[in-house]
C-alpha positions in Angstrom: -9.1 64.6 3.7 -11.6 66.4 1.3 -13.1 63.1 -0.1 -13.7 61.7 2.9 -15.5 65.1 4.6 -17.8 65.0 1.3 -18.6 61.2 1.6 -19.2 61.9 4.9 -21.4 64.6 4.2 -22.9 62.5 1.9 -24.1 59.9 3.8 -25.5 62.3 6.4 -27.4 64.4 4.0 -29.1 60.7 2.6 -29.3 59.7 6.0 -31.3 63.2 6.9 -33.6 62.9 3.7 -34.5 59.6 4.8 -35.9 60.3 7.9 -37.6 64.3 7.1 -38.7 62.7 3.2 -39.5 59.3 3.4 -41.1 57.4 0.3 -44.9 57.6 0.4 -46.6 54.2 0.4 -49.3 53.6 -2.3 -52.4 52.6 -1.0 -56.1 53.0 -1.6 -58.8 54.6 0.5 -60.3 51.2 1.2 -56.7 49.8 2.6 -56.8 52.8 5.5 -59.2 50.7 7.9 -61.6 52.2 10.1 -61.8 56.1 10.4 -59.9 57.8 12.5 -58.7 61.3 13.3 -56.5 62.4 16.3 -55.2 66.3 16.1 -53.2 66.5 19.3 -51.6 63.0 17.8 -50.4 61.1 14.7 -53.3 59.4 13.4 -55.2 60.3 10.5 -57.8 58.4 8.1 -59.0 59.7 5.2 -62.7 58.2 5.4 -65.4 59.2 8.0 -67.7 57.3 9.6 -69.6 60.4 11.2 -70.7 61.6 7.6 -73.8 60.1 7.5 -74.7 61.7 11.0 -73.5 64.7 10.6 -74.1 66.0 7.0 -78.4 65.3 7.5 -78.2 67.3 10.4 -76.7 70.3 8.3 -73.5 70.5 9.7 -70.5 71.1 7.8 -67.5 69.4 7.3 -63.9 70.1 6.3 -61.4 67.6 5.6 -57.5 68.2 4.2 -54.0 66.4 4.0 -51.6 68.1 5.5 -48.4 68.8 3.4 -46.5 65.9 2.7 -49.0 63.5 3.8 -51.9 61.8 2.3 -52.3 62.5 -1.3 -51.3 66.1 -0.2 -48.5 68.2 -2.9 -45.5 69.0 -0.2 -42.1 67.2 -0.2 -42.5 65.8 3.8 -43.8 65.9 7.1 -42.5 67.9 10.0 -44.6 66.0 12.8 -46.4 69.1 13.5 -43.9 72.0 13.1 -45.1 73.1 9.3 -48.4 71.5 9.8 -49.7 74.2 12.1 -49.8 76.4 9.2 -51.6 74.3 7.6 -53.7 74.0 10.2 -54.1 78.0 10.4 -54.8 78.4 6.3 -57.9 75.8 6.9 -58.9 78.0 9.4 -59.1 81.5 8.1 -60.7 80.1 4.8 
């Protein structure tokens, strides 16, 4: 009965880590597409196509990965529950 609670366990616990730690993809900046950046939602690009309208015109831009995403250190994404502290750091700095 012990053997089969800790397989069982097993599996769940891979099962878990597969969906809170998924492997990154490898990719390059050029392979994101078009710019994007949605913070209410999911979608995030790592290029801006504003730049060039907005830095002449003095104003100042901030970008970041949040943890776990991007090229960001972390070991995975909470869809929005850790990332508000990211979120919070960027903004008292």
């Amino acid at each position: 009965m012990a053997a089969i609670f800790s397989k069982v366990s097993e599996q769940y616990g891979e099962l878990v880590n597969f969906i809170i730690r998924p492997p990154r993809d490898n990719y390059t900046d050029e392979e994101l597409g078009p710019p994007l950046f949605t913070m209410g939602g999911r979608q995030y690009k790592r290029t801006v196509s504003a730049l060039p309208v907005l830095l002449p015109q003095n104003i100042t831009v901030f970008a970041f990965d949040f943890s776990g995403s991007g090229r960001s250190d972390g070991p995975y994404i909470s869809l929005g529950w850790w990332e508000r502290d990211d979120l919070d750091t960027v903004i008292d700095i």
